[in-house]
C-alpha distance (Angstrom), angle and dihedral (degrees) to the residues before:
residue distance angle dihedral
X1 . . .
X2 3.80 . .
X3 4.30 89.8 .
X4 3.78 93.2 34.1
X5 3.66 89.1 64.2
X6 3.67 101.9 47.5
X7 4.08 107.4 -99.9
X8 3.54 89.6 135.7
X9 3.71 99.4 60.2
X10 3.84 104.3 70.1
X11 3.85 112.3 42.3
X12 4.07 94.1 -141.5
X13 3.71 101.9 53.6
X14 3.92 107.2 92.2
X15 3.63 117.8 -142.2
X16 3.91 130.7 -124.9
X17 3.76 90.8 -98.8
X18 4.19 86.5 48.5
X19 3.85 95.7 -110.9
X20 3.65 126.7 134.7
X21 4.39 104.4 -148.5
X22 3.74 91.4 -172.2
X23 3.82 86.4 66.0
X24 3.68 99.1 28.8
X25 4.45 74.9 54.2
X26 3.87 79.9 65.9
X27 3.42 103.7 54.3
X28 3.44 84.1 53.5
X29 3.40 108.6 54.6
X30 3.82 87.4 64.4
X31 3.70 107.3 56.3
X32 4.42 89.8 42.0
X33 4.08 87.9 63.2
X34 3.40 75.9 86.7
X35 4.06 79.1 -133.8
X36 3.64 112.0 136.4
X37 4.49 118.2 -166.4
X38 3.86 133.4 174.5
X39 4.15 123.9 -160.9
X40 3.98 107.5 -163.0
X41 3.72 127.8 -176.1
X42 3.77 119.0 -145.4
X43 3.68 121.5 -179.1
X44 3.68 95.1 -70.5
X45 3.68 103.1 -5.3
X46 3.87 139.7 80.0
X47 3.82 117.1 -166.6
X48 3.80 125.6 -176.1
X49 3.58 120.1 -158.8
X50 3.88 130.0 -179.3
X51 3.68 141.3 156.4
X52 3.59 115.3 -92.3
X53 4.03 108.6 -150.3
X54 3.70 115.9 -171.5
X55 3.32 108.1 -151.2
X56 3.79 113.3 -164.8
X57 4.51 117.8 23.7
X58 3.48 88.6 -130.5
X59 3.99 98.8 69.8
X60 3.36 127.8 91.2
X61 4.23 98.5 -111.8
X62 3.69 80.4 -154.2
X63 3.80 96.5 74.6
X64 3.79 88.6 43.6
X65 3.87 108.8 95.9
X66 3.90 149.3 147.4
X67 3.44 94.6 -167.7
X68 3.79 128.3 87.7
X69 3.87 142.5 169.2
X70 3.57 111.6 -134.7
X71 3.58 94.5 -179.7
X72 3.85 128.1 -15.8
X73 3.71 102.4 -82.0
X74 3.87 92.7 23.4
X75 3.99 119.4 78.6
X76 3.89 139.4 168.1
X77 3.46 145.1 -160.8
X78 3.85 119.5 -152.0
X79 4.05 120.6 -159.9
X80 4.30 113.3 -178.0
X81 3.45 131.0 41.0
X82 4.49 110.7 10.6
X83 3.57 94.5 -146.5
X84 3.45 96.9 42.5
X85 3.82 82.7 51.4
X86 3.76 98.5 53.9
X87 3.55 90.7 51.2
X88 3.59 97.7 52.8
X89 3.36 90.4 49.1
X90 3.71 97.1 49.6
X91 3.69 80.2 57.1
X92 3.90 94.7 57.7
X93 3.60 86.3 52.1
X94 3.34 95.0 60.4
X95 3.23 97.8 39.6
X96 3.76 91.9 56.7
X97 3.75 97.7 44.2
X98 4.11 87.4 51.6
X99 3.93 86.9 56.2
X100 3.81 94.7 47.2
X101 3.80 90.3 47.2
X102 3.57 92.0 55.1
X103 4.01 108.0 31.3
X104 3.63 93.9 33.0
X105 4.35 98.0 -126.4
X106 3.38 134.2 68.2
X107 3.84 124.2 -68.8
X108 3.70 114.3 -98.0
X109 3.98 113.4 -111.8
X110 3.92 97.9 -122.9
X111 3.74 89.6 41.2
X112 4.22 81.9 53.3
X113 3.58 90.8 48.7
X114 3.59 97.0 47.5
X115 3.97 95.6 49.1
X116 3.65 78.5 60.0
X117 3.06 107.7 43.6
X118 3.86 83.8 59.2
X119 3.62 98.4 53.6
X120 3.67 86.8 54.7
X121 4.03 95.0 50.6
X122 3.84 84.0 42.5
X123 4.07 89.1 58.6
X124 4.59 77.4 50.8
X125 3.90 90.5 72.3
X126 3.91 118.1 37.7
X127 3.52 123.9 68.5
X128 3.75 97.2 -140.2
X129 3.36 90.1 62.8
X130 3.99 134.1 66.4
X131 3.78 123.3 -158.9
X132 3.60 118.2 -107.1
X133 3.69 111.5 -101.3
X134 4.21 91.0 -133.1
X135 3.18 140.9 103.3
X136 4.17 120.3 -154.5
X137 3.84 137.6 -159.6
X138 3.62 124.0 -157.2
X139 3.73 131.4 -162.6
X140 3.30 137.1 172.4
X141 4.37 133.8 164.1
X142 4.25 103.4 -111.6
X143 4.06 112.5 -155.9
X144 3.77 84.1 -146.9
X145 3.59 107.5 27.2
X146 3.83 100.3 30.2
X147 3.95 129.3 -145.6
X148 4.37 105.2 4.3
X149 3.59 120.4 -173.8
X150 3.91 120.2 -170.0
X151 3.55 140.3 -169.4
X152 4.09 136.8 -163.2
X153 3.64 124.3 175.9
X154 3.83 137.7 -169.5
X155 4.03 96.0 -76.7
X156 3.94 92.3 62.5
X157 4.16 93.4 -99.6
X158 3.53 126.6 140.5
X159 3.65 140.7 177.0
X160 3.39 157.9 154.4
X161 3.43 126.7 -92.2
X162 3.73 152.8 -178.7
X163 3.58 93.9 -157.0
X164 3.55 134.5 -10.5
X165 3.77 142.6 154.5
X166 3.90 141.5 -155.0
X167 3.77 141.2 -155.4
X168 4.25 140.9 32.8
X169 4.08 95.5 -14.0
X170 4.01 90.0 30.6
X171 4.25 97.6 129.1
X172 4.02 86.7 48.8
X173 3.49 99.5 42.4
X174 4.07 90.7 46.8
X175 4.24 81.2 56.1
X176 3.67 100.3 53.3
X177 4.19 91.5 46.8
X178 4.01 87.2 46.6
X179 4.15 78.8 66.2
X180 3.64 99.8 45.9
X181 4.00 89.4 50.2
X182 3.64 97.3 55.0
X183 3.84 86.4 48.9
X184 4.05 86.1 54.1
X185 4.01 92.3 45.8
X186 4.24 93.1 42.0
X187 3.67 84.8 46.8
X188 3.51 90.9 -121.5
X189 3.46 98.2 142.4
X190 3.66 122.7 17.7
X191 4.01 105.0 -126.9
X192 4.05 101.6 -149.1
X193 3.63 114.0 157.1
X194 4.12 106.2 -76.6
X195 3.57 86.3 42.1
X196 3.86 93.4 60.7
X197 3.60 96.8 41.1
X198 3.11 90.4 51.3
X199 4.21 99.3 44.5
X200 4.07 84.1 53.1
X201 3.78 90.1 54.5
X202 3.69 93.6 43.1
X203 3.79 94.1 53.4
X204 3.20 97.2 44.0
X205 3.76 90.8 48.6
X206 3.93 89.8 52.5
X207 3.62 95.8 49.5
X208 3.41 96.6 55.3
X209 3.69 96.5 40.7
X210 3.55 94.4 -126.7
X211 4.09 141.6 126.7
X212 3.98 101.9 -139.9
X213 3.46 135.1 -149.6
X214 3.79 127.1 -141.0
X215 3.84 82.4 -102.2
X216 3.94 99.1 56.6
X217 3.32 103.8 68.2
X218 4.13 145.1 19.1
X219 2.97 128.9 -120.0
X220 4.32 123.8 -160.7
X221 3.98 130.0 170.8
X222 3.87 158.0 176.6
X223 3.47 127.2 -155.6
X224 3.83 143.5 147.4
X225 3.46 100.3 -95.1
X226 3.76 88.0 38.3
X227 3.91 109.5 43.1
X228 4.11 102.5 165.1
X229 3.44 105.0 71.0
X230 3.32 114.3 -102.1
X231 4.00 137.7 -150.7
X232 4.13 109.1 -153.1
X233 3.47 122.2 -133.8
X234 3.78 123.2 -113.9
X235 4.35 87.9 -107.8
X236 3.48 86.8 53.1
X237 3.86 93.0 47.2
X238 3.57 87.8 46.7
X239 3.82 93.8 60.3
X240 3.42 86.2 48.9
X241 3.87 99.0 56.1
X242 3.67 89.4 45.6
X243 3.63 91.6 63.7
X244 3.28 95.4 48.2
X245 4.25 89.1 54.8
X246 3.62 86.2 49.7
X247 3.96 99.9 43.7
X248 4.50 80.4 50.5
């Protein structure tokens, strides 16, 4: 009924079962990339790790990227719609360099994320706009609070995570990282620096099913002894991979 008549044309009008398609549209547009990512906190590390999908043999894969400093300390990975991406992060940039203009340091990460977060629920409620079909992660290294790790989607919600994942294998991805935590907080498994890149690769590899090479995914992180975020090279994401075939 609710389609039939329409509710899914305007992205303010409610319908009778209190949904809002235009948004839920959104949402949507991030997990059928068919672009899967995890963001993982360690004990003072965050590592991002996506697939990276060339699309076309002509391009240069080195201008085709998820990851993205927003300031030095401050990075994000995007999963959904790349121009919708680069926008929204052109956004945090300014956003950022209007806060350090005017306070004099650098933007907090979870005041970042929450700026965006509000553009995005912003783009929820007028009908000239649309929301962006993306969903972001934000780290940063905190002197007080340590490693943070953020996340905004498409309806305007952020939060803070210990792990957490976005696009087509989302649900599984989120299942596998709900393990690896409760090995970090039983102490299982002490999660220093190589052994979180390395557990983000690993799940990622094992929900997708697939053996990676350095060139099939990206790999972006914060930690103490590295405070600029920092995109790793496809050597070091080789050494990387081979200790995870050697540790299986």
């Amino acid at each position: 009924m609710s389609r039939q008549s329409g509710y899914d044309r305007h992205i303010t009008i409610f319908s009778p079962e209190g949904r809002l398609y235009q948004v839920e549209y959104a949402t949507h547009a991030v997990k059928s990339n068919g672009v899967t990512s995890v963001g993982l906190k360690g004990e003072d590390t965050v590592v991002f790790a996506t697939q990276k999908k060339v699309s076309e043999k002509l391009m240069d894969p080195e201008c085709v990227t998820s990851m993205y400093q927003i300031t030095p300390h401050i990075g994000c990975c995007l999963t959904g719609m790349v121009p919708d991406g680069k926008a929204l992060v052109m956004r945090a940039r300014q956003i950022a360099s209007k806060f350090l203009g005017e306070f004099g340091y650098e933007i907090p990460v979870h005041f970042l994320s929450l700026k965006v977060a509000n553009i995005a629920q912003v783009y929820t409620q007028h009908a000239y706009m649309r929301p962006y079909g993306v969903t972001a992660f934000f780290c940063s290294i905190d002197d007080e609070k340590g490693a943070q790790l953020f996340k905004a989607d498409p309806t305007g919600f952020f939060m803070g995570f210990k792990a957490t994942s976005a696009g087509h294998k989302e649900d599984d991805a989120n299942n596998g990282l709900e393990k690896l935590v409760r090995k970090y907080a039983s102490g299982e498994v002490r999660a220093d620096e190589n052994r979180t890149i390395e557990d983000a690769i690993n799940c990622l590899q094992t929900v997708l099913g697939l053996d990676f090479k350095s060139s099939d995914c990206e790999v972006a992180l914060v930690s103490k002894s590295r405070k600029r975020f920092t995109k790793l090279t496809t050597e070091e994401i080789d050494v990387h991979l081979n200790n995870i075939a050697e540790r299986d």
